[in-house]
N, C-alpha and C positions, 0 to 999 in steps of 0.2 A: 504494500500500500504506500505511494506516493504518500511524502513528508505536508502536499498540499491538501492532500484530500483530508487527511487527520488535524490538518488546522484547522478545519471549518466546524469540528467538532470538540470544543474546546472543554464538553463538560465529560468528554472520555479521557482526553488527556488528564484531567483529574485524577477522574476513576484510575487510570494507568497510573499516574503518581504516586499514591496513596497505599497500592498493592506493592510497587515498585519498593518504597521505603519498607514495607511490612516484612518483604523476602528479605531482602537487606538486614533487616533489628534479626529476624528469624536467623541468618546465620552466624551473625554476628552474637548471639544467644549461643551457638550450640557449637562453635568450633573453637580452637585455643586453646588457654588459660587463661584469660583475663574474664569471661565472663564468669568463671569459679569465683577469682578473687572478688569478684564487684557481686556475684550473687547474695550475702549479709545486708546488702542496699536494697534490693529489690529484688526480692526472692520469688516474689507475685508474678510480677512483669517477665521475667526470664522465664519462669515456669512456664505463661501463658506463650511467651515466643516460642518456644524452644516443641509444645505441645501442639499448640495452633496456626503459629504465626503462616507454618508454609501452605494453608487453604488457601493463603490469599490466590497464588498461582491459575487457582480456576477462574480465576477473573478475566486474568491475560486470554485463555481458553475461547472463553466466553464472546471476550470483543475481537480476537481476530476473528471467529466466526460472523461475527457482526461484519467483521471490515472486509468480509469475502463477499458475504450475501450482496452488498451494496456495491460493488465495483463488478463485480461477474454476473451477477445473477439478481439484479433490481427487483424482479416483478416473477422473481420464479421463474421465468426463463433464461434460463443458460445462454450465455455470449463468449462461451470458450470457444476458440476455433481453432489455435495454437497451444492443445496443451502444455508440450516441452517446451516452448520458448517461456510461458507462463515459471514455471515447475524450476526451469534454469534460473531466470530472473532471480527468483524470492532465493531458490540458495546461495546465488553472490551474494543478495542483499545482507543473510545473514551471516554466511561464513567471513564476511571481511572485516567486520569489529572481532567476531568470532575469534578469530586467530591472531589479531592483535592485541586481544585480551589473555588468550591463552598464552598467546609466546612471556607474555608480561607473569603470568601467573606459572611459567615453566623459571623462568627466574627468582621470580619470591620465594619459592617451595626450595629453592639450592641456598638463599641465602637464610630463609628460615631452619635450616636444616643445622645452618653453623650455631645460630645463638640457644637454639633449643631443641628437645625432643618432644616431639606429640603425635598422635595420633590422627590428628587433622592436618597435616602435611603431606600429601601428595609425595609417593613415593618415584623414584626416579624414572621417567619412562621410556621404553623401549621401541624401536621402529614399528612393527605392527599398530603399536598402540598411538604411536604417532596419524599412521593411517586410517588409523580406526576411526580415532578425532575428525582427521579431516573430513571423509566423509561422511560423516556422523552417524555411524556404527557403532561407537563404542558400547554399547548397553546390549545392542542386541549379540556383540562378538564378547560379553563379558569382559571387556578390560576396564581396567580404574580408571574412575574421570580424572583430570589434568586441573581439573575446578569445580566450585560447588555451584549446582543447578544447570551445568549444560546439560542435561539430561534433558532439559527446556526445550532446549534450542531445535535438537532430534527431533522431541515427536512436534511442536512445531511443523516441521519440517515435513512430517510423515505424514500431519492432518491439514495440510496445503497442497503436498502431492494429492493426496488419494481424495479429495473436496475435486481438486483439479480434473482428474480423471474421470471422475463421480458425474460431475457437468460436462463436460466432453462427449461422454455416451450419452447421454441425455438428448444432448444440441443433435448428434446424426438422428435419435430416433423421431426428435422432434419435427427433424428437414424431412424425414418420410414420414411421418404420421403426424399430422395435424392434430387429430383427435387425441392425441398424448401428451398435447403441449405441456403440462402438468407434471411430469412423469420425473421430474429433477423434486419437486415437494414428497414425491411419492418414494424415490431412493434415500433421501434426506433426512425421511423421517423414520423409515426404514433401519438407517445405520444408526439414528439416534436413539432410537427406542431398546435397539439390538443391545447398545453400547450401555444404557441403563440400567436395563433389566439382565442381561446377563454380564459380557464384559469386565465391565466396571465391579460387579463384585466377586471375581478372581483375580486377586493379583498374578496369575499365572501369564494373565496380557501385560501389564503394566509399563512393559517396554516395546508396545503398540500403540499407534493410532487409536486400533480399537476400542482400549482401557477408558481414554481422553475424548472418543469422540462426543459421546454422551455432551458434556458442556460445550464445546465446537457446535456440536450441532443444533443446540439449542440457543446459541446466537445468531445462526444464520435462522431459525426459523422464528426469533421472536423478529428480526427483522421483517422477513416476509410479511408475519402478521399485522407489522406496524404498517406495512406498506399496506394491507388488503382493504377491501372494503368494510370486509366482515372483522375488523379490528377484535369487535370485543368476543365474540363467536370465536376465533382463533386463538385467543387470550384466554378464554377459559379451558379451550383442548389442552393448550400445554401447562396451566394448571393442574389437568386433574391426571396428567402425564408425569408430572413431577411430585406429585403428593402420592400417585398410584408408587414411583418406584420408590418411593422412600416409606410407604408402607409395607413394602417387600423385604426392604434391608435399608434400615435408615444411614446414611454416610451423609457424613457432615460438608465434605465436599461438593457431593451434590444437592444438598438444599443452598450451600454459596452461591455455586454456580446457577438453579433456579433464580434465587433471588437477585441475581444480577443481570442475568437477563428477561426479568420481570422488570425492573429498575431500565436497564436500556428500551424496552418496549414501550413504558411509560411513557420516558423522558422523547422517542420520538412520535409517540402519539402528543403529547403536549409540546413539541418543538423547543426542548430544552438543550437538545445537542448543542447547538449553537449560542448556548447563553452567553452573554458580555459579561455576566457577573463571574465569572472563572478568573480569579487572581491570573495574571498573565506567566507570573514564575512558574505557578502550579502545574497551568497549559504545558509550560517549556518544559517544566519539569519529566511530563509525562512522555511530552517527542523526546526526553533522552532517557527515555526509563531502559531502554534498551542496552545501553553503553553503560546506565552506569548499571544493573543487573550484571555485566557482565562484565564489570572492570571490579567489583568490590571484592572478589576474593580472594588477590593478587593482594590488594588494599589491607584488609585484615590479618593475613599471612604476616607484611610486614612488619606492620604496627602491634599485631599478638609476640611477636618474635620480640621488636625492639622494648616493648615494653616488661618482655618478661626478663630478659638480660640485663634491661639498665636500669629500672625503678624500682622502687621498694615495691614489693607486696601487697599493697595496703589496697581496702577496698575501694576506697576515695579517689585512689591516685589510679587504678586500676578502670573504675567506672567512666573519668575523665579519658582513658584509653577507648572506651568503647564508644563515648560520644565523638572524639576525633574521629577512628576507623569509621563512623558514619558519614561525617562534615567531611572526610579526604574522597572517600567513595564517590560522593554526591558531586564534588566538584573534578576529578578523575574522569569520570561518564562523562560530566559535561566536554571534556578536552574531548573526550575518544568522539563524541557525537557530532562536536562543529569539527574535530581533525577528517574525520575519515563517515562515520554513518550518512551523516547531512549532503555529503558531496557525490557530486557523481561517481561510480566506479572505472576508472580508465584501467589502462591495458598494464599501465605501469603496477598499478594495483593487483591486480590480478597473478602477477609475478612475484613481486616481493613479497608478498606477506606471507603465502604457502613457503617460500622457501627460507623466507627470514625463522617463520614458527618450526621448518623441520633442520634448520640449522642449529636454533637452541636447543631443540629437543635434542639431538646428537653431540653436543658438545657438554651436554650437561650429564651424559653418559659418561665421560669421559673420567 
């Protein structure tokens, strides 16, 4: 999704914001030693991060759903006609902070390794596992992540291909059959309902699309809804869609992601997307939630390391550690966002950063 289209919607880049910051407290809770030492301060708050903070995620789930429905498939009908150029596209988009965050986070993990020992350090990685990263494999070929939550980034990846594909077949069946114009609502709800009712409660998928599609798919169809006639008629289907699978197996996840995309269906039935009232940092904040998601755990690597070599112990001076690794994170994303996400992709990019990231990777073997 183009950087222009997500401005127009200034009250998701919120939304995006707010989830953004939550994954962030949430790791920044559960990796290190410094939230041990600061936990005597807020023993509540860590607990709640560290237990809940990572639901936020179904958020992210939720509104690329939304931001698929509305660029490809407005009115339920499918406008894919180049799946793979679509499919290539989105993985430049994401592999190229992608790897400049990881090459950054293959460095922190060698210099965190000198000041300290821990179990939240990224252990040395090996060429396979190099390749795994790149093409975002690693989950499914079992190798150690390189960083916390690119696991993100994969199924991402997985529930934009296969969304992609999804409308594709749709759009030929549509060009010969008129009468099925519909037939993209009719797969969609299909994968979603699949994803709810079974999927989603085996973790045996969880490193599938399948697991995620449930909330994916429930963003492109409360869009649809918002777009139909029958607004409130469709508002109530996936109501009693969402209260049916949570009476089956209640997950916390998925009443999030319900209520969020009840919350997006609202807000474009009342034309709140584009509210002027959205603090403008908040706005920006959400167009780099991407960067800085994906620069904070090179960030806290360093700052858990420097803090636990050079400062006292204390829970005070520890807890001021964990607001900094926030405050460095947040401003970190902003560099990676206007350095490299915000700008076009050229050729030069494309080159160095695969080999910049499989260069530290192999020297840090070494």
């Amino acid at each position: 999704m183009s950087a222009d289209h997500r401005a127009r919607w200034p009250f998701i880049d919120a939304l995006k914001a707010i989830c953004c910051l939550l994954i962030v407290a949430h790791h920044l809770a559960i990796y290190g030693p410094i939230p041990d030492f600061a936990y005597p301060l807020i023993p509540g708050l860590i607990d709640w991060l560290r237990e809940d903070g990572r639901i936020a995620v179904q958020l992210f789930f939720v509104i690329a759903g939304f931001f698929v429905a509305g660029k490809l498939a407005p009115q339920g009908l499918s406008l894919v006609s180049n799946p793979i150029a679509l499919i290539q596209q989105r993985y430049v988009r994401l592999i190229m902070p992608y790897l400049a965050a990881l090459t950054l986070a293959i460095g922190a993990a060698a210099l965190a390794r000198i000041w300290m020992q821990h179990e939240s350090i990224p252990g040395t990685p090996n060429l396979f596992q190099l390749l795994a990263h790149i093409f975002l494999l690693h989950d499914l070929l079992n190798q150690e992540v390189l960083s916390a939550g690119v696991w993100y980034v994969a199924i991402d990846f997985q529930l934009f291909a296969l969304t992609i594909l999804v409308l594709w077949a749709t759009r030929q069946i549509q060009n010969r059959y008129a009468a099925l114009k519909m037939f993209s609502l009719i797969l969609i709800s299909g994968l979603t309902i699949a994803s709810l009712f079974f999927f989603n409660r085996d973790r045996y998928w969880d490193e599938t699309a399948l697991y995620f599609f449930g909330a994916y798919g429930l963003g492109i169809l409360i869009y649809w809804a918002s777009a139909s006639k029958h607004q409130v008629f469709w508002f109530a289907v996936l109501i009693a869609v969402i209260i049916a699978s949570l009476l089956l197996d209640f997950r916390s996840r998925i009443a999030v992601a319900g209520a969020v995309a009840l919350l997006l269906g609202l807000a474009q039935y009342f034309d709140v997307l584009r509210s002027k009232y959205v603090p403008g940092f908040l706005a920006y904040l959400g167009r780099a939630s991407y960067s800085i998601f994906l620069i904070h755990f090179p960030v806290l690597l360093i700052i858990n390391a420097a803090f636990f070599r050079f400062m006292p112990h204390q829970p005070e001076i520890q807890l001021c550690g964990l607001l900094l690794a926030m405050c460095v994170s947040i401003g970190a994303g902003m560099v990676l966002f206007n350095w490299l996400e915000a700008r076009p992709v050229t050729r030069r990019m494309r080159i160095l950063l695969p080999v910049g990231f499989m260069t530290c990777g192999l020297l840090a073997m070494l």
